[in-house]
N, C-alpha and C positions, 0 to 999 in steps of 0.2 A: 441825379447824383449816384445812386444804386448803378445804375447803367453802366456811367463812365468807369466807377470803382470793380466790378465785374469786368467789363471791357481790358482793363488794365491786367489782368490775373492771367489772361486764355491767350493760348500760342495757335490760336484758329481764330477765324474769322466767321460770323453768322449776319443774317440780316437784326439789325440791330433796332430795326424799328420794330420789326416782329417780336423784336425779345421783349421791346417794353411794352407791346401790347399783350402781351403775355402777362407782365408784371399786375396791370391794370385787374387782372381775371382773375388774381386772390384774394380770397377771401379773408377776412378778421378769424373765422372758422378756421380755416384750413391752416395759419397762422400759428393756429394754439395747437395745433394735432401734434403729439411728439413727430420728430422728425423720421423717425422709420419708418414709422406707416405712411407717411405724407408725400415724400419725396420721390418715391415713386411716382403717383399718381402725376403730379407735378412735374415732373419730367417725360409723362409721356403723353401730358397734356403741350406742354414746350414742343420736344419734338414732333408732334403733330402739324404745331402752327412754324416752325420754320420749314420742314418737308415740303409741305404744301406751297409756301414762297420759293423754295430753291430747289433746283434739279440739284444741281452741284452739294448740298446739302444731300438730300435722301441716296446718294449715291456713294457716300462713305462709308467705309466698313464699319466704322466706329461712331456714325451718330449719334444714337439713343447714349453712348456713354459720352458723349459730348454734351448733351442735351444734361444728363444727369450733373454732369459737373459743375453748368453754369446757372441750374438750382443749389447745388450746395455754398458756391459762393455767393447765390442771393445773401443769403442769410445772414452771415457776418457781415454783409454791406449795407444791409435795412440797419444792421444793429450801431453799425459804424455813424452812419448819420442821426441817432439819435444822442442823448445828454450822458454823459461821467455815469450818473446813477444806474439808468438806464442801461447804456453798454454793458456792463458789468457782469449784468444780471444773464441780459440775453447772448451774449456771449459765451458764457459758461454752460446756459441748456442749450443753445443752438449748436456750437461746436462738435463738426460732425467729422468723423473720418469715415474712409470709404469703407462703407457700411456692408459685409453682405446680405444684411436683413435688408437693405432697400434695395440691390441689385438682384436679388432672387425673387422677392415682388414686383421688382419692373421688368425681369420674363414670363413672370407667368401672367401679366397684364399683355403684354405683346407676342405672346403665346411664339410657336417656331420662328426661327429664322431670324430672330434678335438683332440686332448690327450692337452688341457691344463689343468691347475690346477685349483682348485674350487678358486680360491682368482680372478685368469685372467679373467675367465667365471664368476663368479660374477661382475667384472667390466664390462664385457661387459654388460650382463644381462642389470645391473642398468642403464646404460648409455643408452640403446634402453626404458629402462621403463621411463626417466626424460627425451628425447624425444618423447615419444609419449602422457606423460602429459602436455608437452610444447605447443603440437600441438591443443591440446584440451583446453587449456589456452589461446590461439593466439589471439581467438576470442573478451575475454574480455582485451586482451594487461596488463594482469599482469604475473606474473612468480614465480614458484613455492614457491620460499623463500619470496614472501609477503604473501601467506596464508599458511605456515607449522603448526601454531597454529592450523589451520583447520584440514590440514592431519593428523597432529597427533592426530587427536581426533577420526578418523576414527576409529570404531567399527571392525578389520576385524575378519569374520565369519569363525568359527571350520569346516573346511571341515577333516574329519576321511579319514585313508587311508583303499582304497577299497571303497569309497564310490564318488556318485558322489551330487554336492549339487546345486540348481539354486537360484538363487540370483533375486529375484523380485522386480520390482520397475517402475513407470512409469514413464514417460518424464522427464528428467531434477532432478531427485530423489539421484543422483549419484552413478549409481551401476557401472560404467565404475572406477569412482575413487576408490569403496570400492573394487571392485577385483583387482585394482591395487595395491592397501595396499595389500592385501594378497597373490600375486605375490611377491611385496618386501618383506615382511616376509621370502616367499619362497627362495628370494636370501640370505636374510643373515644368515637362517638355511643352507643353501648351502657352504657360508662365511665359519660360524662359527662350526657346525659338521662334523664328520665324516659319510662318503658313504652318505649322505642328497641326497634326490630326488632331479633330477634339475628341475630347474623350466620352464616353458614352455608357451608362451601369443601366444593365437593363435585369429582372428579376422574371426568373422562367416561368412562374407562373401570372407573374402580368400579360404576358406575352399570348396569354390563351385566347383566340377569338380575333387575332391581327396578326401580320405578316411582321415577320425580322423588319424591311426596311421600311416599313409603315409604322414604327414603333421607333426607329431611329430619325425617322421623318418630321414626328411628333417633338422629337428631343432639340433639332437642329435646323429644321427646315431642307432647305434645300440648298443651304450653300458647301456641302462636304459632297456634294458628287461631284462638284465641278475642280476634283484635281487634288483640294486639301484634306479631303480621306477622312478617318474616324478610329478610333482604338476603342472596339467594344467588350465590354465584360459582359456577359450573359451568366449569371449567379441560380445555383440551385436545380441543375437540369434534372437531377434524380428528385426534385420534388413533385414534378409531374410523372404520369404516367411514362413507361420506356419511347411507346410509341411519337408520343409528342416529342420526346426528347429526340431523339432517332430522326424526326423531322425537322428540329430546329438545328438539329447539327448539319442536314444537309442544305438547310438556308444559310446556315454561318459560309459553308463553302463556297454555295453560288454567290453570294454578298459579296466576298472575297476576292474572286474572281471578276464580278462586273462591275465593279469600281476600284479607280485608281487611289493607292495608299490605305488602304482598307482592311486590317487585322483584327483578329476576334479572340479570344479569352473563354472558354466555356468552362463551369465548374462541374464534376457530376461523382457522384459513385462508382466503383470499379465494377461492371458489369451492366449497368445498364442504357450505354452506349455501344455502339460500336465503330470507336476511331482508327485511324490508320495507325500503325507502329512510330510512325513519322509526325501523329500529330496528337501520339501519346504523351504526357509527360504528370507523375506519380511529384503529389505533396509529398516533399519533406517531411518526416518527425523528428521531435526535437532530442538531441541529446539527453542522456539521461539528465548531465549536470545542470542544464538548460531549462528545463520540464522541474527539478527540484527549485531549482532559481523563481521560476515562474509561480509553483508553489506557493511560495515564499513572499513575493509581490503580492499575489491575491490575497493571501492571509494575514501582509501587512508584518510578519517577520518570519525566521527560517524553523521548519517546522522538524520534530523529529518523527523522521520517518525511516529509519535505518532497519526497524524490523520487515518494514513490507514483505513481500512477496515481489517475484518476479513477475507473474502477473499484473498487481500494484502499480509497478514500475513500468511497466509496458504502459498500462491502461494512461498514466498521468505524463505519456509520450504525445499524449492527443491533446492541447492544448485547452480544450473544450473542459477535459475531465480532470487539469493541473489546477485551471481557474476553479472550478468546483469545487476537487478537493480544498484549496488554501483557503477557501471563502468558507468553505466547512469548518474546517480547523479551526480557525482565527474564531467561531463564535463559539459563547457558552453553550450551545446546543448542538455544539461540533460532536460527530460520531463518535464514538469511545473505541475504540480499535479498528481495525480495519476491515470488520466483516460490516459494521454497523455502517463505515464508509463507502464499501461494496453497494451496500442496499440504499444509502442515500443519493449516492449518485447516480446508479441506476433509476430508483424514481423520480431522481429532479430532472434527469433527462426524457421521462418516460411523460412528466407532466406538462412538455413543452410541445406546441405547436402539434405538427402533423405524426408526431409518435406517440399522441395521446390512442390513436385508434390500435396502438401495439396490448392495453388493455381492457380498452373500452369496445372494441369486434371484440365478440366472441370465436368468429372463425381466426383471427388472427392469433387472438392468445392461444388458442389452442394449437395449432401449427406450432407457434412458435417454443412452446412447453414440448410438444414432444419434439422438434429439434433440440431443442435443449441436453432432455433425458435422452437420445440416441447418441447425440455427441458425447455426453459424460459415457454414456455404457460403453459404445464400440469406437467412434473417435468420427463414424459415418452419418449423413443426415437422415437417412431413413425413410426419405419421406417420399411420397407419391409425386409424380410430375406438376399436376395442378394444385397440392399443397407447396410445392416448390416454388412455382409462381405467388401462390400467397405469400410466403415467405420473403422473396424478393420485392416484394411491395413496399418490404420495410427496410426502413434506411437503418433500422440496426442490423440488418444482415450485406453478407458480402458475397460474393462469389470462390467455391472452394473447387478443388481439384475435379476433372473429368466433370466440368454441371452440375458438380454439388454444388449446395451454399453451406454456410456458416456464417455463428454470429462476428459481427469486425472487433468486438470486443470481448474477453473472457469473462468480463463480470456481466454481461448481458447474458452467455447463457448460465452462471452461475443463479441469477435471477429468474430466472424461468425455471430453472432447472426445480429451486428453490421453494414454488408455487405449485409444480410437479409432486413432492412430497408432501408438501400440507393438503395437496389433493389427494392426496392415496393412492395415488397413480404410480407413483414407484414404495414398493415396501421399504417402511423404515429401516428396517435391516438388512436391506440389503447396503445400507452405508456401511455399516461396519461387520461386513461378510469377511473379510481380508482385506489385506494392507495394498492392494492395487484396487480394488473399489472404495477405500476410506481414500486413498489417495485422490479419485476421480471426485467423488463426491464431497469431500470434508468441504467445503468454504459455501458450496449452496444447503450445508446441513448447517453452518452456523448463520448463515441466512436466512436459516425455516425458522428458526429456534427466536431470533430476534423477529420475526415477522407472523408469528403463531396466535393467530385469534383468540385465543384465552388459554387461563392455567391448566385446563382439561387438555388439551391439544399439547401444550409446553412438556407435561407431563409425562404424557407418551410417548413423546418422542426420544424425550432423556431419558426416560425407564427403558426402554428398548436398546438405546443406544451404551449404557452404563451394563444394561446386562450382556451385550454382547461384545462390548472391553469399554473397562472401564478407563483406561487410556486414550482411547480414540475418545470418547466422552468427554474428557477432562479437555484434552485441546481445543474442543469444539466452546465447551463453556467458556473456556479461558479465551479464548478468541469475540466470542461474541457477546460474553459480559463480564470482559477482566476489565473495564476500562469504568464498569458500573463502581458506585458507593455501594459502603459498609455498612450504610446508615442507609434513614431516607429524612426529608427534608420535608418542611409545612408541605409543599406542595405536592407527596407523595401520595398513594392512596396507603390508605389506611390497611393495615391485615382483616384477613376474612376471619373472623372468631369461628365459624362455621367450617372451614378447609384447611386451616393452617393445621391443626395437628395431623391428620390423617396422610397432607401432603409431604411433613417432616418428617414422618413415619417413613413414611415411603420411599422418599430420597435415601435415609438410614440404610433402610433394609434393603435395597437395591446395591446403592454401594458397599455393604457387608458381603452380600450374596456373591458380587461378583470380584470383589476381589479376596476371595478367602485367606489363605494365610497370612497375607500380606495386611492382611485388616488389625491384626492381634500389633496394638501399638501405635495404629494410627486413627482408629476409631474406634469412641467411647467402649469399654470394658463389656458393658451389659448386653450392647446390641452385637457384638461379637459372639459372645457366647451362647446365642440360641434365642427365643419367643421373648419379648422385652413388654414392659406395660411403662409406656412413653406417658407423661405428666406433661400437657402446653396449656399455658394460659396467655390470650392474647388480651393487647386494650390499646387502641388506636396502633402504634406503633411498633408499641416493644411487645416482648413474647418473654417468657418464664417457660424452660424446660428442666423437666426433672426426670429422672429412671427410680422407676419400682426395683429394690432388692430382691423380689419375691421372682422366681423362677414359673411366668404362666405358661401355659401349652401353647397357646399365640399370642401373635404382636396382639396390645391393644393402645387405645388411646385414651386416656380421662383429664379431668381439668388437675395442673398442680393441688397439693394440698396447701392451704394458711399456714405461713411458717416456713416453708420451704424454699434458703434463698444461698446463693453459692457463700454468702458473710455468716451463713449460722449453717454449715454440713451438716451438725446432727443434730439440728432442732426437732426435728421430725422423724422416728424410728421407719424404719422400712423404703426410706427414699434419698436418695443422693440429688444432690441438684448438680446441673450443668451447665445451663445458661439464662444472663438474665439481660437484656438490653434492647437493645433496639436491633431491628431484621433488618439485612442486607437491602438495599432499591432492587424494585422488579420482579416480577413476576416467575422467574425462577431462583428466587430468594433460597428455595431449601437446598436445591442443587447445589448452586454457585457457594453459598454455607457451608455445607459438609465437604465438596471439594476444596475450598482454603485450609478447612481443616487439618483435612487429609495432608495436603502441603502442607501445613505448619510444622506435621511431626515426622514427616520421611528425613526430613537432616538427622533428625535423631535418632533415628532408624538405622539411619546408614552411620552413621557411626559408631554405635553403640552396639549393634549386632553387630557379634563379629562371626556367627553362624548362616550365614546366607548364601554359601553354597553347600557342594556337595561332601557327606561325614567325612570323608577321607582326603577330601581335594584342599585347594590353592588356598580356601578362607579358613579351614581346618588347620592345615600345614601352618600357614603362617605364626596363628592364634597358638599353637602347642609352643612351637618354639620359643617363640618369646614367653610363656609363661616359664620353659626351662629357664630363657635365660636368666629371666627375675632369680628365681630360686634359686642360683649360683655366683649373686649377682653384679650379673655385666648389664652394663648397657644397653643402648637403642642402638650402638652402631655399631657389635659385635656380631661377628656371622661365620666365628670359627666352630669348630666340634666339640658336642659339652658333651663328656662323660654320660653315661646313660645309668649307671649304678649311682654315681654323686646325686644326680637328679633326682631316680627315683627316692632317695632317703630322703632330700628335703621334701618334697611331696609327699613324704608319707608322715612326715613331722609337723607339717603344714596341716595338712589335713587330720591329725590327732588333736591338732591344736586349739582348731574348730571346730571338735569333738561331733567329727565326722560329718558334719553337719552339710549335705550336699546343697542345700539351699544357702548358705552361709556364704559371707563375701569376703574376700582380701584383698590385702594390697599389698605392695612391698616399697615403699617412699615415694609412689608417685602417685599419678590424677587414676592411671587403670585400676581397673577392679577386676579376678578373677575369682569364679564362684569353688565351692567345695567339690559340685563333682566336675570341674574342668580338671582338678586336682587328683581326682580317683579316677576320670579315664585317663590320664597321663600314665601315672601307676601302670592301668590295667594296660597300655598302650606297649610301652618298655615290656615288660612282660611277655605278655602274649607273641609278641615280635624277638624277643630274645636278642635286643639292640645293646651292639657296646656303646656307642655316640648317640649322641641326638646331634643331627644336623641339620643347617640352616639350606634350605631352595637356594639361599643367594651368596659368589664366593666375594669371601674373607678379604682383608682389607691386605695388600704387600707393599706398602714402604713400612717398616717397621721404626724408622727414626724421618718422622715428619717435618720436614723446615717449618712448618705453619702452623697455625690454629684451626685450621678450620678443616669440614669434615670428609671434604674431594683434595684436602691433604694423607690423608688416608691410604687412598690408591695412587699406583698408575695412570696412566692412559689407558694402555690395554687390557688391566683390569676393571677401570670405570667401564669401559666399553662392555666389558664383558657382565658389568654387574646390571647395567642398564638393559643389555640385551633379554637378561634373563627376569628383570625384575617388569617389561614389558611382556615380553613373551610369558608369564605367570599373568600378570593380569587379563591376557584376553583368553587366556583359561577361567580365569575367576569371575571375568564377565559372563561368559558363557553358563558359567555354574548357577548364579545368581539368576538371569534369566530360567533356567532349568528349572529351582528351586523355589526360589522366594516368589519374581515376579514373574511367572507361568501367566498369569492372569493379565496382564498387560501385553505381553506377548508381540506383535509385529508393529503396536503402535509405541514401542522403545522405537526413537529414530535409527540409532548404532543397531538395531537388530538388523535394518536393511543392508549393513555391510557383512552381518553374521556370514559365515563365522570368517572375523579378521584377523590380519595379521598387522605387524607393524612395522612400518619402518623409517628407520632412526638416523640421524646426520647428530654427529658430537662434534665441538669445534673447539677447543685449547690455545684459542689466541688473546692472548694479553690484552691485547688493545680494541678487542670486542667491545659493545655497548656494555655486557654483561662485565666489564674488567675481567679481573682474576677468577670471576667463577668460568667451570666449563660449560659452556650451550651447548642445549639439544633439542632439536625441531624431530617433531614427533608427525605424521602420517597415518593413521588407519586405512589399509585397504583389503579388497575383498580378498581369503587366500587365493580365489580364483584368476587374479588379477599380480600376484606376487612376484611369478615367474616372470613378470612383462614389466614390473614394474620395479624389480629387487635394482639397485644400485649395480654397475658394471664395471669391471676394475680396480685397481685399488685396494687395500684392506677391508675386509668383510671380516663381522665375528655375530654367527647368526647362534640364539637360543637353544637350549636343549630339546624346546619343545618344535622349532624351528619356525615359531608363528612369530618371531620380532629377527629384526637382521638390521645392524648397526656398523655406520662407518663414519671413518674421520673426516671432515670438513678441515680442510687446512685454515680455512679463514672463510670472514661473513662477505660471500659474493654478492655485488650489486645486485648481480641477476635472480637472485634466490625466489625472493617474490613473484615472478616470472616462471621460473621453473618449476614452482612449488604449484604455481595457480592454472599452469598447463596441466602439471599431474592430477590437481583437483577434478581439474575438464574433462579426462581422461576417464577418472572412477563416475562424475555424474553421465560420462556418455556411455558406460558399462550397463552403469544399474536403468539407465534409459532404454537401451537395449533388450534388458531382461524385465521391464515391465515394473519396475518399483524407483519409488523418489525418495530421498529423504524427508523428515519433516522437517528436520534442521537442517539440512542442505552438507555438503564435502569440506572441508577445512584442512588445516592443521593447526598446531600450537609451536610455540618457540619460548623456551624458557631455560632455567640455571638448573644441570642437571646432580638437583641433592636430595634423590630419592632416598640413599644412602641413610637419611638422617630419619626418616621415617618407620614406626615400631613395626609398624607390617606394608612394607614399601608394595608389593604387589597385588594387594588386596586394597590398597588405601588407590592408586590408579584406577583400578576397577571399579572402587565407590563413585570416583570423579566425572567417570563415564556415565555409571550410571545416574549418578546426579545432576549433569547435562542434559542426559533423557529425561528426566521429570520434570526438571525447570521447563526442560522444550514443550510438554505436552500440557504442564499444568497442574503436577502434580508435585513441584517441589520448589520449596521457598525458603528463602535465606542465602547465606554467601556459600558456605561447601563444607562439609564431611569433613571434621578429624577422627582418625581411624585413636583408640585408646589400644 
């Protein structure tokens, strides 16, 4: 019954007495085996015993998957001939579809040369190819079907038959994935054609110790010489030795050549080959949008990464480094900025496979450290011929100009670079010698700093680097622990009661020392003003700081006094308290502390001083005039000629009034305050100048009967243009001043200092139907003055500043193009300052916004705050939304 119920199913014909002698030969055992393990066996017991009966039989291409079939339909036909109950049961566990767990066991039972059918052998194929992408997935713990969007996007490459093609690409670029795409291609031209080459993955370093088609021998037997050919991918050639590689490329050629239909796939490194021009062909990287997409998949949503670096952006072009980051991201123990990201992904790639020996040799790390520090120094590798070759051993280096090498990724020699300065092989300070060595080295110093063996070492590094600017410092912290807590959490270690004062001390006094004037305002009173005696008391978490009244000869350190808490000031005669709470996470807690600090109160800095340039200059100027205008008083949007005699009387009425009092404050109905002697140099100012007017830097409003409300009702056009021109062109006077004056100490690590000194320029637009409505736009420019002459607008109305550093023209309307134009002129200044050896840390821009400086009490100095407040958010040294000037 079984017999005839099988017999029935099959559009082929076997000896069917053999079949049921075959039947006879199972066992109750073999019976009960699930059917994946079984069925093989079982079938290539069957095809055995009909082979042997029939020529005609063993002579099919497709036996053994014939064989296979009419065991799978045993099964349901034993279950057929049993009872209702019965059926049921074995019907549901027997019910088998075509398996390829049991067709990749029935070749490796019947080892080369298989006779199954290209549909069985395509199942297997595939199933060995979605494990060995599995395996290569493992690491970032996601699984094929969450990036297929990805794979399908994979480009795979025309390899011709007869020909053999190497597939280029450096670390992490994905040539492992793209010749696996054109492997699966290969299976399902196999699927889906007649006589189609089989397909063939061979892994270069299995390949050691046996020939090219002694390995395809193994895979296929011997029926792809005879005319049906083979598509070989040969994966990983840079993992061997050049040599071997060198020799498997000239076997892929002879393969090629002495058999018909026979194409090859090689994957390797760019230099450790050498293929013909013709049978070159360079992996693809992915779009930027693509690489963030990717991102986004791995980490399971889209991540914010718009601060990167271009660097950053590059690095996560390699599909290897996109997967890692997003997998990164996506956990709780995801890096916290993107130096932390640098260093993680660098060691998770450093802890895999054959680039574990990048820091486990000794010769190797060392090579690869001073490649590192000669490319940050001169841009050259430096190195000897036969470290050259060590170098090239490793699949994190690439081949660079004239037989140099370099590393294929920037955060690799960042990373080395990295391990260089915690060796003491490059001086700490030489990172922040100047603004084109902070620029080389910044990203492997906020990689030392996160990667730094203990607080002794964290210490040094920050002390040295705070002393030699305290700007470039603040970037590096902000960079490689802005992403830490404020706090820390059970699982935090605890403070050292032993180290935490003398370390808090220190951070203090470091960042006092090095930013001196600039310190009066933004840190604590006492340790400003000279030798402090610091009060910490630590107790697992939290820490109690308090400052000694008392004026010692030197800093010291002792435990809080009992009593002393920021909720009782003057519980305790002789000591101020400062802080009581829990310490920042991590190991540079005092740092990362006093730098927030420091940002908390620069907004308040910059708006509040209105003396931060030069006694007689733009922040001067500004600051006198409007205290005239108070005293006469007009308004914020008045910019005519005040009397100079009127003035001095109410100043001098003013100032009796506060019975002289030069520390004494005023106001005149608004939020400003000026003090008594802003009021007595005004006086002495008039005076000594023997002024009829006081006048305003910026001209006077001329419509004198305004259709409107509002305050660019006021002017013109070509007087807006004109107040704008002058009200930019004063600001990057006032910028300059403030640099000069206040923040000397920060000095080239202001990002706007690498445009120093700049000029500006200005597009105004007066079209109605702008996004802006009825206000006037103005897209604003900073470039270098060196750059002005090339860059000033041509044509047209020009109305350039007095000082001739801002140049302003009318935009008849908001061109499509503008963005365009604007972002070529960007390209322009970064390929200037590229040229001359400095980057920004903020990078080229512009702004576009409603131009109503007009309404501002010191319009050219309140610009100049903005700028500078730009620069400090950029380094890390300024926090909150932006400066109102009073």
């Amino acid at each position: 019954m079984v017999g005839r119920r099988v017999r029935k199913r099959v559009d082929f014909s076997c000896r069917w007495g053999s079949y049921r002698k075959w039947l006879k030969t199972i066992t109750a055992e073999e019976l009960a085996t699930p059917v994946e393990k079984i069925h093989g066996p079982l079938a290539k017991r069957l095809d055995e015993a009909l082979s042997a009966e029939s020529e005609d039989w063993a002579s099919a291409d497709d036996h053994l998957s014939r064989s296979l079939r009419l065991v799978e339909l045993t099964y349901p036909a034993i279950a057929a001939t049993l009872g209702a109950g019965d059926l049921a049961d074995l019907s549901e566990s027997w019910a088998q579809q075509r398996s390829a767990d049991v067709r990749s066991l029935l070749l490796q039972l019947v080892a080369p040369g298989a006779a199954l059918s290209s549909d069985d052998l395509g199942m297997v194929l595939l199933q060995r190819s979605e494990a060995r992408r599995a395996v290569r997935l493992q690491v970032f713990e996601v699984n094929e079907t969450v990036l297929v969007s990805y794979f399908e996007r994979i480009e795979v490459p025309a390899v011709p038959v007869g020909r053999v093609v190497v597939l280029l690409g450096d670390f992490g670029s994905g040539k492992s994935e793209t010749a696996e795409a054109w492997h699966r291609a290969a299976i399902k031209n196999l699927v889906e054609g007649v006589d189609a080459p089989f397909p063939v993955w061979l892994s270069a370093r299995d390949l050691l110790g046996q020939t090219l088609e002694g390995a395809v021998e193994q895979q296929l037997g011997s029926t792809w010489r005879h005319g049906r050919g083979a598509s070989i991918a040969i994966d990983g050639l840079d993992e061997t030795d050049p040599a071997t590689g060198q020799a498997l490329l000239e076997a892929s050629r002879a393969l090629s050549r002495a058999y018909a239909n026979v194409r090859l796939l090689l994957t390797a490194r760019p230099g450790i080959l050498s293929p013909t021009p013709r049978e070159e062909v360079s992996v693809g990287l992915l779009a930027e949008n693509d690489a963030l997409e990717l991102v986004g998949l791995a980490g399971g949503a889209s991540r914010d990464i718009w601060r990167w670096t271009a660097d950053m952006r590059a690095t996560v072009t390699r599909p290897f480094f996109a997967l890692a980051a997003g997998v990164m991201l996506s956990k709780d123990r995801a890096p916290r900025g993107e130096a932390d990201l640098i260093r993680s992904l660098v060691e998770d790639a450093l802890a895999k496979g054959t680039e574990r020996s990048a820091v486990t040799s000794g010769e190797s790390r060392s090579v690869l450290e001073s490649l590192a520090v000669a490319l940050t120094r001169a841009g050259g590798d430096g190195l000897s011929f036969s470290d050259r070759q060590v170098a090239r051993s490793s699949r994190l280096v690439a081949d660079g100009a004239n037989g140099s090498v370099v590393f294929s990724l920037p955060i690799f020699q960042h990373w080395f670079a990295a391990q260089a300065i915690l060796a003491e092989d490059v001086p700490a300070g030489e990172v922040v010698a100047d603004s084109l060595s902070f620029n080389r080295w910044r990203w492997a110093a906020a990689v030392a700093v996160l990667s730094a063996p203990g607080a002794e070492s964290l210490d040094d590094l920050l002390g040295t680097w705070v002393a030699g600017n305290p700007g470039a410092a603040a970037w590096v912290l902000k960079e490689a622990f802005g992403g830490h807590r404020d706090w820390r959490t059970e699982g935090d270690e605890d403070l050292d009661a032993r180290t935490s004062g003398a370390r808090l001390l220190r951070a203090l006094r470091t960042w006092a020392d090095a930013l001196g004037p600039l310190g009066e305002g933004v840190l604590p009173f006492p340790v400003v003003q000279g030798p402090v005696g610091l009060g910490v008391t630590v107790s697992g978490h939290r820490i109690d700081v308090a400052f000694s009244m008392s004026r010692p000869a030197a800093d010291y350190v002792t435990e809080v006094p009992p009593g002393v808490h920021p909720f009782l000031p003057s519980a305790v005669p002789g000591w101020a308290p400062w802080v009581s709470g829990g310490a920042p996470e991590g190991d540079a807690w005092p740092w990362t502390m006093v730098r927030k600090m420091i940002a908390n109160e620069t907004l308040k800095k910059l708006s509040n001083d209105a003396f931060l340039g030069a006694p007689d200059g733009v922040w001067a100027q500004e600051r006198r005039f409007a205290l005239a205008r108070c005293l006469l008083g007009h308004g914020s949007l008045f910019h005519g000629d005040l009397p100079a005699d009127e003035v001095q009387t109410r100043a001098v009425e003013t100032f009796d009034a506060i019975k002289r009092n030069r520390e004494a404050q005023v106001s005149f109905g608004g939020s400003t305050t000026y003090t008594g002697a802003e009021l007595e140099d005004l006086v002495r100012w008039i005076t000594e100048l023997g002024l009829v007017n006081v006048v305003s830097r910026l001209p006077d409003r001329d419509v004198l009967h305004p259709t409107g409300g509002w305050v660019w009702d006021l002017y013109s056009p070509t007087r807006l243009m004109e107040f704008e021109a002058e009200v930019y062109g004063g600001a990057c006077e006032a910028y300059d001043e403030a640099m000069t004056h206040s923040f000397a100490r920060l000095g080239w690590s202001m990002p706007s200092s690498g445009l120093a000194p700049f000029g500006v320029i200005l597009e105004m637009s007066f079209d109605s139907g702008s996004r802006l409505g009825d206000i006037p736009g103005v897209t604003v420019m900073r470039v270098p003055m060196a750059m002005m002459p090339e860059i000033e607008p041509s044509g047209g109305e020009k109305i350039w500043s007095s000082s001739r550093r801002a140049v302003v023209t009318h935009s008849r309307s908001e061109k499509i193009d503008d963005w365009e134009r604007h972002s070529a002129t960007a390209e322009r200044i970064r390929s200037w300052l590229s040229e001359h050896n400095s980057e920004l840390i903020g990078g080229v821009g512009w702004s576009s916004t409603g131009a109503n400086d007009m309404s501002k009490v010191r319009p050219a100095s309140s610009v100049a705050a903005h700028w500078l407040w730009d620069d400090l958010k950029s380094i890390g040294l300024g926090s909150g939304t932006f400066p109102q000037l009073r």
